[in-house]
N, C-alpha and C positions, 0 to 999 in steps of 0.2 A: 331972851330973844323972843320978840313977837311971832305968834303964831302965825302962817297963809294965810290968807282969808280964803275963807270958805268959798269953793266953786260953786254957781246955780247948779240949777239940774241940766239946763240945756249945754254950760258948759263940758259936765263930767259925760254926756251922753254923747257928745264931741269928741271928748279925749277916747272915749270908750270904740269910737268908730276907725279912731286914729292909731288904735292898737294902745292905750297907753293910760287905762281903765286902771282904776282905783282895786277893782275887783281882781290881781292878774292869776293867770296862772299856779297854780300849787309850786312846779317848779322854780316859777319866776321869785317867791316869793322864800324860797330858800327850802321848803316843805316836801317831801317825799310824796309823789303821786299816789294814788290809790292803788293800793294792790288788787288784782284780779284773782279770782277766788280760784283756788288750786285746780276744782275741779274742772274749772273753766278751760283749762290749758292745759291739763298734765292726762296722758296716757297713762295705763298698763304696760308689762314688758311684754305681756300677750299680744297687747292689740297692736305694737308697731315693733314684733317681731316676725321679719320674714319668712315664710316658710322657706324658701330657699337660701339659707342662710350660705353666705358663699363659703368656701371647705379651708381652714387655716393655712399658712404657709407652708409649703413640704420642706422640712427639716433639710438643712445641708452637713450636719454633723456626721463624723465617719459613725458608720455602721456595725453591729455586732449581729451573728448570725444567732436563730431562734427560730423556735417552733409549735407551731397551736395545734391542736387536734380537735377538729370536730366530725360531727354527725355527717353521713354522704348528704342529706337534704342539707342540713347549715353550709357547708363548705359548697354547696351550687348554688345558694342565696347567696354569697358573699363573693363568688367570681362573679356573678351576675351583678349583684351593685356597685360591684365599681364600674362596670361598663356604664350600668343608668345611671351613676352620677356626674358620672363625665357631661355626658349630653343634659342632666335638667338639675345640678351642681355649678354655680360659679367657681370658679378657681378649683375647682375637682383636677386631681392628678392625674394624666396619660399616662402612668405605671402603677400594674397592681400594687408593688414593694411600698410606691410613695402611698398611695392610697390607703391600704392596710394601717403603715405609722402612723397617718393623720388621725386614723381610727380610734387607736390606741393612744393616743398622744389627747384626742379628746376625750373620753370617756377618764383618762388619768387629771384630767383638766378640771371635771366635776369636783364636789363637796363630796365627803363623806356619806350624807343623807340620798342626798345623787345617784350615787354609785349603789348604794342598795337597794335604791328604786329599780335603778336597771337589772339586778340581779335578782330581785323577786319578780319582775314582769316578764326576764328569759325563762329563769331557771334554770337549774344546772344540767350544761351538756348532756351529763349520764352516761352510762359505759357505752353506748353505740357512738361513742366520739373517737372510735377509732382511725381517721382520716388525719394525716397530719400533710401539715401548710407550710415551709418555708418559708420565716421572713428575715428581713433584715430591718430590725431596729435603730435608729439613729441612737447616739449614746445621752443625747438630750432628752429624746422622750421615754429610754432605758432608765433615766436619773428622775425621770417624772414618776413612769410606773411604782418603782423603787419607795418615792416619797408620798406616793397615793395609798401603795399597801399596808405601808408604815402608820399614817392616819386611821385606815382603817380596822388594823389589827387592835391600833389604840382604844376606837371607839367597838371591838368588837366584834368585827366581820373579818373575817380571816379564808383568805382566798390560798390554794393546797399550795399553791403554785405560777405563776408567771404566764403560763402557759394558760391558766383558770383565767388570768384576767383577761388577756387575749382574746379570751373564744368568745366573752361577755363585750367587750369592745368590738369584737369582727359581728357579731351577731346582732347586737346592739345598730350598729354603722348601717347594715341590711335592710334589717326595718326600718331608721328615718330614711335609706334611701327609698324605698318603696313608698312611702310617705309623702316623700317630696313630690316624686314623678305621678301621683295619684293613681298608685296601679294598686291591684287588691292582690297579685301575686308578682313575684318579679321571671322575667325570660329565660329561659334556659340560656346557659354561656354557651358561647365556642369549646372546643375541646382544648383548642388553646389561645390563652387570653392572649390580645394584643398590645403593645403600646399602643395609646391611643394619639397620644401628641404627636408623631412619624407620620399618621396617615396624610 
């Protein structure tokens, strides 16, 4: 079969204005466009993580009752952030009970590595944690705790008690909430915390 004959140049410079260029497209020609250089595009988990990260879904699983003991200073940092999280917290819970879970429920949500991070930057309660807290645990994040201590004891860190992870979770939850709300200490509570979601 005979080959086209050859277009002039004024011809192809024609076809070329007509959209329909010898030259076309990468795609057009079956070929994968140019990749944009990674750096170009891609963030950190730093830099487009917000600081307000909005607060997980509150658990609806029935509840078991339990108990944390902390310091009188921990235990007014901790009635006190749940109040500041509610107001500078997306999705933060109007009940201490749900707020506490969510606590717990994230810090059981970390890594291993994680989790030790946060227990070298608390440190441990120590006997002036004689102040005990009332919670009610959902049996989901009971079954979370459960398998976060499990990992950990694997890798090492071995918490006395349930009650240990707690105080590290409640304390833990206080400072990012102070964190979030950009305060350098958090407000004294009420003597008694309120539902917040009622008001």
């Amino acid at each position: 079969m005979a080959s086209p004959p050859r277009r002039s140049l004024s011809e192809r410079n024609a076809a070329a204005i007509a959209g329909d260029a010898d030259d076309k497209r990468p795609s057009d020609r079956g070929e994968a466009p140019p990749k944009t250089p990674r750096s170009a595009t891609a963030t950190s988990a730093a830099e487009a993580e917000d600081p307000a990260t909005p607060a997980p879904p509150a658990s609806e699983e029935p509840t078991r009752r339990s108990s944390v003991y902390l310091t009188e200073s921990d235990l007014r940092d901790v009635r006190s952030a749940y109040i500041v999280d509610f107001d500078h917290r997306p999705g933060s819970p109007g009940s201490f009970g749900l707020w506490a879970a969510g606590a717990i429920g994230e810090l059981a949500a970390l890594n291993v590595q994680q989790r030790q991070a946060v227990r070298d930057d608390l440190g441990a309660a120590g006997p002036a944690a004689n102040r005990s807290q009332q919670l009610l645990v959902p049996d989901d994040v009971a079954t979370a705790v459960s398998d976060a201590m499990r990992q950990d004891r694997l890798a090492g860190f071995v918490d006395r008690s349930r009650s240990v992870f707690y105080s590290y979770a409640l304390r833990w939850q206080a400072r990012q909430a102070m964190k979030r709300a950009g305060l350098q200490e958090l407000p004294e509570p009420p003597a008694r915390l309120p539902r917040l979601d009622l008001r």
